[in-house]
N, C-alpha and C positions, 0 to 999 in steps of 0.2 A: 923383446919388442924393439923395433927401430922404426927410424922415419928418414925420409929423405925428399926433397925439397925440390922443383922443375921449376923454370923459369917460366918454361911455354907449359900450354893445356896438352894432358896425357891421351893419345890419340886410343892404344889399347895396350895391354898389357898382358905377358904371361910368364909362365914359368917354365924354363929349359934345364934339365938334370940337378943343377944345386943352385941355382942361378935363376933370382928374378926380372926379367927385360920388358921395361919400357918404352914404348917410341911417342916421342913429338912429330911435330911436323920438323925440325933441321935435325933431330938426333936420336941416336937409340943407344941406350944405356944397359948395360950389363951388371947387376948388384946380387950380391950374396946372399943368397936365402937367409940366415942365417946371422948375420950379424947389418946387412944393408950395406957394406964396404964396395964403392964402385970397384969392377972389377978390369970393366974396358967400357969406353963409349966412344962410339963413331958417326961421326958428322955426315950426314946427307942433305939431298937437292932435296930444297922444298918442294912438295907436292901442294895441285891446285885445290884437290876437294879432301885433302884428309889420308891419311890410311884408314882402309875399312877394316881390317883385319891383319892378327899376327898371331903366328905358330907354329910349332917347332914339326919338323918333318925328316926325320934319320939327324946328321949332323946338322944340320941346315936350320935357319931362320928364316920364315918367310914373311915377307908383309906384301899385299895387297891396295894397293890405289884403284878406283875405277876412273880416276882422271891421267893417272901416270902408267899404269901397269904393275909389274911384278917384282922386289927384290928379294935377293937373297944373301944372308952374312951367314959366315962360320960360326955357329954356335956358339961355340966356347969362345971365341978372340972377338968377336964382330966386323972381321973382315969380311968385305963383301967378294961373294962369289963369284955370281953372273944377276944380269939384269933383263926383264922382258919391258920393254918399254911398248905402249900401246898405241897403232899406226895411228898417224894423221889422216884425220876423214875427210875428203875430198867431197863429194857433192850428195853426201848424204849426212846423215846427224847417228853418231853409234852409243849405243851402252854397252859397255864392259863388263863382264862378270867373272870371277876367276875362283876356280875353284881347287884345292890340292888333294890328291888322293891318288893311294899304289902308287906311288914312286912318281906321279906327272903334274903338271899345272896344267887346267884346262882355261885357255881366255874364248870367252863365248860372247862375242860381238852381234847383240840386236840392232838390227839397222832400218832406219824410216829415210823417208821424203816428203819433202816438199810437195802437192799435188793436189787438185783440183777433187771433190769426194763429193759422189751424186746424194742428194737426200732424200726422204720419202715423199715427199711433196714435187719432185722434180728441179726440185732448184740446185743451186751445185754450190758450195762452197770450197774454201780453200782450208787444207787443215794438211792431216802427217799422214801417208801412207805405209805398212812396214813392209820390208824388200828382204830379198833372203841375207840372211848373216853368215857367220862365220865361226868355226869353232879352230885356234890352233892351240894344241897340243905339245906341250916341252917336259924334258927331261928334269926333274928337282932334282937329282942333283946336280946336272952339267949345265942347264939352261938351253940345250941342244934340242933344235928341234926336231919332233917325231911322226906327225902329219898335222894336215891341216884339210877341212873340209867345207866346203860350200853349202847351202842346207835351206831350204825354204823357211819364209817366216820363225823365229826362234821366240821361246815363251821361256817357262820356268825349266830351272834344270838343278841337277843334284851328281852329284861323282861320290862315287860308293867302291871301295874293291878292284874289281878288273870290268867294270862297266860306268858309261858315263848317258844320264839319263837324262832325256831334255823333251822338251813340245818344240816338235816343227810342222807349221801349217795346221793341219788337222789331225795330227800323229802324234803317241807318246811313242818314241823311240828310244833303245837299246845301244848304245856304241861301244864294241869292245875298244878298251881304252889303250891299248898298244897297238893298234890299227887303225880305228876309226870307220871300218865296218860295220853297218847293221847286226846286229844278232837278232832284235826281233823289234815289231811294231806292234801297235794296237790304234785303232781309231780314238782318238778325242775330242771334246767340246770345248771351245777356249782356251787361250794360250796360256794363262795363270791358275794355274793347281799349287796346290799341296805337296809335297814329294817324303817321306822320311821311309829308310831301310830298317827295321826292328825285325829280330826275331827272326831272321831269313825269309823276311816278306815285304815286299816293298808296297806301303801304303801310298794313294792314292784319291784324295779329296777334289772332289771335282764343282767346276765353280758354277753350273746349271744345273738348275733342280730338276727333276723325272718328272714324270706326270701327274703323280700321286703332291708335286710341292717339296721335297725330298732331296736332299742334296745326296750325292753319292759316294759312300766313301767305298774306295777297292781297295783288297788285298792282290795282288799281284805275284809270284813267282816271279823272282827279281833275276832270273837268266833265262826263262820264256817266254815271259809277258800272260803265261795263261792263269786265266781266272780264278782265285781260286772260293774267293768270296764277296759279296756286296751288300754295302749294311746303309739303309735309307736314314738320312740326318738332319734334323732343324741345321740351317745354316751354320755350319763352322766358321770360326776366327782366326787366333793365329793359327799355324801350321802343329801340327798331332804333335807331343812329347813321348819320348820313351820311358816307359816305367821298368817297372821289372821285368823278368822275363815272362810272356804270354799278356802282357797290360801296354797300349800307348793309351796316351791320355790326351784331350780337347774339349775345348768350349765354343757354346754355342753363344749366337749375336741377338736373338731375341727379347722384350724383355722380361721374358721367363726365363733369362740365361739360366744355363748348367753347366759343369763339371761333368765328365764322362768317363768313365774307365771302359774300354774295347777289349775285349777278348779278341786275342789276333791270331789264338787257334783256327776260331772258328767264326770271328765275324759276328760275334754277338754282344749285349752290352751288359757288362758286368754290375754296375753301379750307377748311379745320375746322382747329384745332387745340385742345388739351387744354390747358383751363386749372385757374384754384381756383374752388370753387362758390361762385355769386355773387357774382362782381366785376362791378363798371363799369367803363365803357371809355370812352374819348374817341379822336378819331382827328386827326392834325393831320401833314401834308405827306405824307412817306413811312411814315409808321408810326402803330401804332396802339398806344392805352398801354392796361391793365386796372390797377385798383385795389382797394385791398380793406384798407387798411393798410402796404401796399408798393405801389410802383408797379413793372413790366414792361413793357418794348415790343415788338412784333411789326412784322417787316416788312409793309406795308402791302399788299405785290402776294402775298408766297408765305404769309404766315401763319408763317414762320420766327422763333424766339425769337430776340432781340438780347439778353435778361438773361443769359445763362450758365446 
C-alpha cells in the first residue's frame, strides 16, 4: 500500500505498463505501481476547463481538454510529443470533442450561432442556431494531420476500430477513419443518441419514441449500417453498458425504473428487474453494480439482487 499527496485537485487518472499517471491542471506525474515512487513528472500550461480524459495509446499518453485540445507525452519519460491545440472560434461558438482510436485522434467541432429562431406562434426570438462542424483527424502517434472534413449539423459521435461514427443533420454516418470517406448512412431522428460497439454490433438508442410510445434501440452491422435488429424501450438513461459476451446492459427513467440485460444476438430481452430511478451501472465478472449514492449488485446471468 502507498499514498501520495497533490497539491492541486486530480483531473483523471490512469495506469500505463508499470506506472500509475495522474494529471492536474499544471502537471502530470508518473508513479510506480508498485511502491508510489515518482518516477517523472512534467510541468504543463494550465488548461481553462479541465482535462476531460487521459490514456494510454501504443507508447503515448494522451489527455484531452475541450477547452484546449489534445496532448501527448512519452509514456514512459513524460516528455511531451506533439500537441493539437483547438482553433480559435471566429463568429461562431464551437464544442470540442475528441476522441482516440486505431492509431488517430478525432476533434469533432459542433458549431452554433447566434440568430434570430421563428416560433410556433409567429413571433421570432433570438436564441443559437447549429451550423455544419468540423471533424479533423491526426496521427497519435505523430500529431500529423490525416484529413479533415466539413459535415452538416454534428450530434453524438463514437470512434471504434477503422470507423469513426457520428450524427450529421438527419444521418447516422460511417467514416472510414483513414480517409474520412462515407462507408455507409442511415437516416436518423435527433442529434443525441446512444452509440456503444459490443459484440460486433453497433447499438443504437434513439431519442424519439415510435408510435406505439417506444423508444428504439438498434442493433446495427457496424461496417453496413444494415439492420439487423430493433427492440421497442421505456425510455433509456445513461448510455447501454457492455456485459459479457451476447449481454449490453441499461436503465430505464420511469418511475418503474429497471435494469435490462439485452440479448445482442438477437435483440431480445434477457432479464428486467426493478431498480431506483436513475442510477448507473457498471458491470464487472458475474455481476452487475447500479449507483446512485449506494451501491447494489445484481447477478449478472438472472438479474437477481445480491443487496438484501
Amino acid at each position: 500500500m502507498w499514498r501520495h499527496a497533490f497539491p492541486e485537485s486530480i483531473h483523471d487518472i490512469t495506469h500505463f505498463r508499470d506506472t500509475v499517471v495522474a494529471v492536474t491542471r499544471t502537471s502530470v506525474c508518473g508513479m510506480s505501481a508498485v511502491d508510489g515512487e515518482v518516477l517523472w513528472q512534467t510541468r504543463i500550461a494550465p488548461v481553462r476547463m479541465g482535462w476531460e480524459w487521459m490514456a494510454p495509446h501504443g507508447s503515448a499518453l494522451l489527455m484531452s481538454s475541450r477547452s484546449d485540445g489534445v496532448l501527448a507525452l512519452e509514456g514512459s519519460t513524460g516528455q511531451e510529443k506533439w500537441s493539437l491545440p483547438n482553433p480559435e472560434p471566429t463568429d461562431y461558438t464551437e464544442n470540442i470533442e475528441h476522441h482516440a482510436a486505431g492509431g488517430y485522434i478525432y476533434a469533432i467541432g459542433s458549431r452554433m450561432v447566434e440568430a434570430p429562431i421563428p416560433q410556433s406562434d409567429g413571433s421570432v426570438v433570438n436564441g443559437w442556431k447549429s451550423i455544419d462542424g468540423e471533424v479533423r483527424t491526426v496521427s497519435a502517434a505523430t500529431g500529423h494531420s490525416q484529413w479533415t472534413r466539413t459535415l452538416p449539423p454534428l450530434g453524438s459521435s463514437l470512434a471504434n476500430g477503422s470507423f469513426l461514427y457520428l450524427v450529421s443533420g438527419d444521418l447516422l454516418l460511417a467514416l472510414h477513419s483513414h480517409s474520412g470517406a462515407t462507408a455507409w448512412s442511415v437516416p436518423l431522428q435527433g442529434p443525441e443518441v446512444h452509440l456503444m460497439v459490443h459484440d460486433g454490433l453497433l447499438l443504437v438508442i434513439l431519442p424519439v419514441p415510435d408510435k406505439g410510445d417506444r423508444y428504439p434501440i438498434l442493433g446495427l452491422d457496424p461496417k453496413t449500417g444494415e439492420e439487423r435488429w430493433r427492440l421497442g424501450m421505456e425510455h433509456p438513461t445513461h448510455p447501454p453498458t457492455a456485459g459479457p459476451p451476447g449481454m449490453a446492459l441499461l436503465t430505464t427513467i420511469h418511475q418503474s425504473a429497471k435494469l435490462i440485460a439485452v440479448d445482442t444476438s438477437v435483440g431480445e430481452v434477457i432479464w428486467s428487474t426493478p431498480v431506483k430511478k436513475d442510477v448507473a451501472l457498471i458491470a464487472g465478472g458475474d455481476l452487475v453494480y447500479t449507483y446512485d449514492g449506494h451501491i447494489a449488485a445484481y447477478d449478472i446471468s438472472t438479474g437477481n439482487s445480491l443487496s438484501g
